[in-house]
VMD Tcl script that draws the C-alpha trace (Angstrom):
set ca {
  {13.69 58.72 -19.06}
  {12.76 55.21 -19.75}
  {15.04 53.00 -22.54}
  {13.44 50.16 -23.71}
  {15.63 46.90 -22.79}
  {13.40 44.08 -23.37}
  {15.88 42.67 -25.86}
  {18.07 41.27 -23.29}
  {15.59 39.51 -21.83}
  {14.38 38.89 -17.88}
  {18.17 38.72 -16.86}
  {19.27 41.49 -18.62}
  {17.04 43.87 -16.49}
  {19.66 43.14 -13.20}
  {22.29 44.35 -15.22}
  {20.97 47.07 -18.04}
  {23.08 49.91 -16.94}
  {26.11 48.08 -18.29}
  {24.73 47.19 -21.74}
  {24.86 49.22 -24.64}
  {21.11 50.11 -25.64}
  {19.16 49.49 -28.50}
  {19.49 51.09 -31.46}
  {15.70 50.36 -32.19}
  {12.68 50.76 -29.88}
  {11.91 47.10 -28.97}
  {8.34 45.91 -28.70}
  {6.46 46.26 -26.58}
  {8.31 49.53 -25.98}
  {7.16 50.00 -22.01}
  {8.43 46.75 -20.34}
  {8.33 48.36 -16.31}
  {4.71 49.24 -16.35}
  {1.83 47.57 -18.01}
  {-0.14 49.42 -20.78}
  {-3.18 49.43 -23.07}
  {-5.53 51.19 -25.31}
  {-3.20 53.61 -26.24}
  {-3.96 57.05 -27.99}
  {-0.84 59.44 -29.50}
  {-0.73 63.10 -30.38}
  {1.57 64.99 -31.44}
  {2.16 68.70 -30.14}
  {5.53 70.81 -30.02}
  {7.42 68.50 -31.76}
  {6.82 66.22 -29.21}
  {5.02 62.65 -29.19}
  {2.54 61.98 -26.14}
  {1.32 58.74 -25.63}
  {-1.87 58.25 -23.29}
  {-2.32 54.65 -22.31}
  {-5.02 52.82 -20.05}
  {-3.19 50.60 -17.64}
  {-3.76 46.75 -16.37}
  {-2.90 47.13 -13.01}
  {-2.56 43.43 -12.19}
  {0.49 41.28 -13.52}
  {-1.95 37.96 -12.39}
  {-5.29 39.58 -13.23}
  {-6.38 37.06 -15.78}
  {-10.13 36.81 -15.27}
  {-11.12 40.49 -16.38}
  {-10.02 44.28 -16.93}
  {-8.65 46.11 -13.81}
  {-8.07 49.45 -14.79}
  {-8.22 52.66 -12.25}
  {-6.27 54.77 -14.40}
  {-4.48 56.65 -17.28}
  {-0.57 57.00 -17.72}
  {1.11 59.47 -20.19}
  {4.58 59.49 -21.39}
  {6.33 61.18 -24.09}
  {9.39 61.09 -26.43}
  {10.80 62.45 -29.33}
  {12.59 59.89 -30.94}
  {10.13 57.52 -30.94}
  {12.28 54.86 -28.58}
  {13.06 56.57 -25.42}
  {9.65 57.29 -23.57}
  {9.46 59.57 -20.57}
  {6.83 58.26 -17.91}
  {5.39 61.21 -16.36}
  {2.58 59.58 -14.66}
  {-0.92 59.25 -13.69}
  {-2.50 62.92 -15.33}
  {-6.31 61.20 -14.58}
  {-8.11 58.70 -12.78}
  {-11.92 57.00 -12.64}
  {-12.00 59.13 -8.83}
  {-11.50 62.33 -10.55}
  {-14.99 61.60 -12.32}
  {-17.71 62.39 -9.13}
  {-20.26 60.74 -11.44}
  {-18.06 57.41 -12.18}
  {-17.54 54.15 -10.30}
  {-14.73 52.34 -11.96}
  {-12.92 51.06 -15.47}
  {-10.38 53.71 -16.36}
  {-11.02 52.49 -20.16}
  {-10.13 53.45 -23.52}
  {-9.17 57.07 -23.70}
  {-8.03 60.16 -26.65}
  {-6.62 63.30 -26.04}
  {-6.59 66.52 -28.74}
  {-5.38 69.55 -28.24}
  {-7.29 73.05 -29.57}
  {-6.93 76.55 -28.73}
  {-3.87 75.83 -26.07}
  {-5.94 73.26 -24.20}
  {-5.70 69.79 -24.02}
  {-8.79 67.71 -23.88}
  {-9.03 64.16 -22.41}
  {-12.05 61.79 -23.50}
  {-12.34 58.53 -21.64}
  {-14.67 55.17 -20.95}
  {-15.60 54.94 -17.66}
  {-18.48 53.39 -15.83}
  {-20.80 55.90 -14.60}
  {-22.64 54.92 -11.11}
  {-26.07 53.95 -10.38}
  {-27.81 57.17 -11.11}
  {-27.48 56.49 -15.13}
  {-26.29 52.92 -15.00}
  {-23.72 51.59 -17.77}
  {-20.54 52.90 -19.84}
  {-20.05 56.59 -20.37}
  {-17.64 59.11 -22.20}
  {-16.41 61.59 -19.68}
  {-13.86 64.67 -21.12}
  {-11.62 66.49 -18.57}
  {-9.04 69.40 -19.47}
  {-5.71 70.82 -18.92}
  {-3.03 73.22 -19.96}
  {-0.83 70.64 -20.07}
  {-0.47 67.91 -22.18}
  {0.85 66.30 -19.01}
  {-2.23 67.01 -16.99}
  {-3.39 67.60 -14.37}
  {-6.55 67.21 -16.01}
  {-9.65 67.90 -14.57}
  {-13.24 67.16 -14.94}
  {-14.91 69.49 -17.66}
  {-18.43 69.25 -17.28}
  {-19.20 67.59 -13.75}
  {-21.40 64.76 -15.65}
  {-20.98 62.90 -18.82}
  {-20.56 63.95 -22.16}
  {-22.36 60.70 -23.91}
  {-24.24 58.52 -21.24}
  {-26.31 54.97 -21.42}
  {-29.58 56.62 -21.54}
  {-28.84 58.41 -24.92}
  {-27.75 55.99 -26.91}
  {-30.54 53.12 -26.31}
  {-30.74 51.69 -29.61}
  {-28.79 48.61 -28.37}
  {-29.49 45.78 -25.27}
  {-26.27 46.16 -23.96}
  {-24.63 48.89 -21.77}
  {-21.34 48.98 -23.26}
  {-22.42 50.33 -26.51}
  {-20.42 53.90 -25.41}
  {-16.82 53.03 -25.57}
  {-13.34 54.13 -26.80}
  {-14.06 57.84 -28.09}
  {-11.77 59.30 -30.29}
  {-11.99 63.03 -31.30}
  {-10.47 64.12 -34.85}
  {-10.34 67.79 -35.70}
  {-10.48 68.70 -39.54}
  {-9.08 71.66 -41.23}
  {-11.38 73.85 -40.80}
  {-11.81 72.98 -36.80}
  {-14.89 71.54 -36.80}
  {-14.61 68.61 -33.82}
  {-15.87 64.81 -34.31}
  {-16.08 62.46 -31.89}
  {-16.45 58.70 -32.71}
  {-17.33 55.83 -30.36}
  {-19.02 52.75 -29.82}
  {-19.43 49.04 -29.37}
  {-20.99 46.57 -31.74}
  {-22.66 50.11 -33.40}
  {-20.45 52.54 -34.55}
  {-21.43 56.19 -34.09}
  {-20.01 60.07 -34.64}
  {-21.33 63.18 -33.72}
  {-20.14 66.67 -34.34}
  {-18.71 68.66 -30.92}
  {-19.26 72.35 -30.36}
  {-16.46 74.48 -30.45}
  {-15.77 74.49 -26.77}
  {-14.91 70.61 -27.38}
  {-17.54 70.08 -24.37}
  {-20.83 69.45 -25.78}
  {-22.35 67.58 -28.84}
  {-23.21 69.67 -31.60}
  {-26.54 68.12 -33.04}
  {-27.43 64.37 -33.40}
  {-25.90 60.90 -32.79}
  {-25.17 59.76 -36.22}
  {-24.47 55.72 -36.52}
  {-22.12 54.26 -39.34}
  {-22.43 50.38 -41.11}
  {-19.22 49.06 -40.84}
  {-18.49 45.36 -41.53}
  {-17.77 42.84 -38.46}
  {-17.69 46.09 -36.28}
  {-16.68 45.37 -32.74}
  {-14.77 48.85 -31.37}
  {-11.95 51.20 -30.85}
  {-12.51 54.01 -33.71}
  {-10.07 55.68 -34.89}
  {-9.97 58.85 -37.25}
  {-7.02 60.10 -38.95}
  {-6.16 62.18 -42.34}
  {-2.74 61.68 -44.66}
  {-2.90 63.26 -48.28}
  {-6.75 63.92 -49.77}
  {-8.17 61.43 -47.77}
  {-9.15 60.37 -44.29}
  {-9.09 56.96 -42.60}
  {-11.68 55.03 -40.17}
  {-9.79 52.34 -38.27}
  {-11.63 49.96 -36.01}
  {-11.53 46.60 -34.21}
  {-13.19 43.82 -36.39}
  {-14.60 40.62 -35.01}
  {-13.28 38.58 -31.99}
  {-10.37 38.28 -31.05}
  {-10.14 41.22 -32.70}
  {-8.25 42.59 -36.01}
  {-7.87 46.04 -37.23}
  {-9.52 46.73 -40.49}
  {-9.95 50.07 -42.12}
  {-12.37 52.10 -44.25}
  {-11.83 55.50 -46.37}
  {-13.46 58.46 -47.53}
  {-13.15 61.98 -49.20}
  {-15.52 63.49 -46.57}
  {-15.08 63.23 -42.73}
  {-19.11 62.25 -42.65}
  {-18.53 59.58 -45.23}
  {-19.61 57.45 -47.09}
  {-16.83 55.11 -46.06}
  {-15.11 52.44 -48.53}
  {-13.79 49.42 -46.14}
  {-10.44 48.54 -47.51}
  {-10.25 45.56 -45.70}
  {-7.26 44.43 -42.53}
  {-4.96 46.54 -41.62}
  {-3.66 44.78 -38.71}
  {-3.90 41.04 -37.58}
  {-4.78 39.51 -34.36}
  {-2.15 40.90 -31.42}
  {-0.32 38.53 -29.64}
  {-2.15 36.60 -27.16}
  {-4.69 39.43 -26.90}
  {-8.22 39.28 -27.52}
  {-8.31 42.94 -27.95}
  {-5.98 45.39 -30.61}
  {-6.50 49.12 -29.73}
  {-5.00 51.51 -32.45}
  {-3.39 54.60 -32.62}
  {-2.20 56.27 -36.14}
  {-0.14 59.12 -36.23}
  {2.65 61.06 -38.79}
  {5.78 62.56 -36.79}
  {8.81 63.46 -38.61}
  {8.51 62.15 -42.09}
  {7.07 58.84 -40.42}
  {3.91 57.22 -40.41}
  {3.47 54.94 -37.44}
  {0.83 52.18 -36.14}
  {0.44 51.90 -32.39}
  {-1.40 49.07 -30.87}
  {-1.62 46.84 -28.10}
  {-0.29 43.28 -27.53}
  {0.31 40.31 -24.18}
  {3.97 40.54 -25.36}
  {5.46 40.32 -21.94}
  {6.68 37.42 -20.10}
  {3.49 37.95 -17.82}
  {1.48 39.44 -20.86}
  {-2.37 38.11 -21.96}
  {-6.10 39.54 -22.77}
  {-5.93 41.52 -18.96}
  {-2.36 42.47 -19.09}
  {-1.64 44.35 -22.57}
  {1.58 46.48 -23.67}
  {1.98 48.93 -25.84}
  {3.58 48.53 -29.31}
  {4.71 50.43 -32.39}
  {5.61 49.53 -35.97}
  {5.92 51.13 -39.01}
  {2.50 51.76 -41.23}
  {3.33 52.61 -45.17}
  {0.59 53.70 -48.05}
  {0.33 52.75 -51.31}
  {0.27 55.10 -54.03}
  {-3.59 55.66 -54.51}
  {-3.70 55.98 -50.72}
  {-4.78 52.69 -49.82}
  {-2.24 51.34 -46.33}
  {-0.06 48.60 -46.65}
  {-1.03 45.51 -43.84}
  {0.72 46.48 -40.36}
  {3.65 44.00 -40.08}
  {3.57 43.55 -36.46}
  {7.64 42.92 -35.00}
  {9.47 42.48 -31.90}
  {12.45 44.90 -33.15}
  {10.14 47.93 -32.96}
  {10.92 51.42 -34.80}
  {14.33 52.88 -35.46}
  {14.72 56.09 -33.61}
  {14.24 59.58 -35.36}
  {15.93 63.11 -35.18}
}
mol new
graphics top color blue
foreach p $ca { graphics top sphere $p radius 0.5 }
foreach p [lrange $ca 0 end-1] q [lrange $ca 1 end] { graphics top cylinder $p $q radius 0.2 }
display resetview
């Protein structure tokens, strides 16, 4: 079990075991292992928190990412590290950049969808999905090839249009799964959470850059994303999961001394919560991100308050 004990600073790490910890989770909230992108479910009571990870304290030239890490907690402060559950080698079909990643669990399996780069055979950025039983992993390749590669979505020059997919499930279990870069797109999944379920579907959202996310609280349902760059979270909403969405402006400001912010939204306990990504460690920048969370509150006709981004974190729950 990992305690967050930032707030003593460099020193304090020589001699944490003899101070008290915090009552509060401390941003960022992993300070042994660098983190990014990060993507939160909750199952069993239980909080899991998938992150990409920066694998280079003095990378400061570009991403170097080979893998995924997991931990999980249920207070919101203590986080249990349990680990590598999937990396870019467990894809046959990719070559590198463990990126942005979401994991949903349906029917008592857990599925993983991820950015990688595929190889040479269908050059560019692709969505891969692996499963488990676990929400721990090990996951596994599910289909032996990509769910959403280069070559299908060619309505752009670039070959990054296919990043960060998130997958929301509504009431009724129908599967979505949102992604993109510079165009934002959905499409519906089958039921075995494997395969797209009819066409690519693109969406007109202002200053769009990436990192869709899809979440529901009371009658409606919210459509975060990165805006601009360096990049802010704004947000749209809407009474259907298809749309039409209503942008409600920023949500969440630029992070830190990060070009990037990479959201996560989720309700556990009574408590709404915003989880992003900052350069809030000593060695911290655009290549070398943490994980943070703070508190997110909405207003009475279900518009969200702006994310007040702090260095004292969440208080713990029961």
């Amino acid at each position: 079990m990992m305690k967050n004990i930032n707030k003593y600073g460099l020193a304090g790490l020589a001699m944490s075991a003899a101070l008290p910890f915090s009552a509060q989770a401390d941003n960022p909230i992993i300070t042994d292992v660098l983190t990014a992108d990060p993507a939160a479910m909750v199952h069993d009571d239980t909080v899991y928190l998938y992150t990409g990870h920066d694998e280079a304290e003095d990378n400061k030239d570009f991403y170097k990412m080979n893998k995924w890490l997991v931990f999980s907690s249920t207070d919101m402060v203590n986080w249990e590290n349990h680990g590598s559950p999937l990396a870019v080698e467990d894809f046959d079909w990719a070559k590198s950049d463990a990126w942005a990643s979401h994991v949903v669990e349906k029917d008592g399996k857990f599925y993983f969808y991820t950015t990688v780069r595929h190889d040479d055979t269908k050059p560019g950025f692709a969505i891969g999905v692996a499963v488990s039983d676990s929400p721990t992993g090990p996951f596994k390749d599910a289909l032996g090839e990509a769910l959403v590669s280069n070559d299908m979505t060619t309505d752009t020059d670039i070959d990054w249009d296919d990043l960060d997919p998130a997958v929301f499930i509504d009431d009724d279990g129908q599967a979505y799964l949102f992604w993109g870069n510079t165009k934002a797109r959905w499409a519906k999944l089958k039921d075995n959470m494997v395969e797209l379920d009819g066409p690519i579907h693109d969406m007109d959202l202002p200053d769009f850059t990436e990192a869709l996310y899809v979440h529901k609280h009371g009658e409606y349902y919210y459509l975060s994303y990165a805006k601009g760059f360096p990049e802010k979270t704004a947000y749209a909403m809407s009474k259907s999961i298809e749309g039409p969405w209503e942008y409600q402006g920023i949500l969440n400001e630029l992070a830190g001394n990060s070009n990037t912010n990479h959201q996560s939204i989720i309700e556990y306990k009574g408590n709404s919560y915003f989880i992003y990504h900052n350069g809030g460690t000593p060695k911290g920048g655009s290549y070398r991100r943490s994980v943070a969370i703070d508190d997110l509150h909405y207003n009475p006709d279900g518009t969200i308050q702006r994310v007040i981004m702090t260095s004292e974190g969440v208080d713990p729950v029961e």
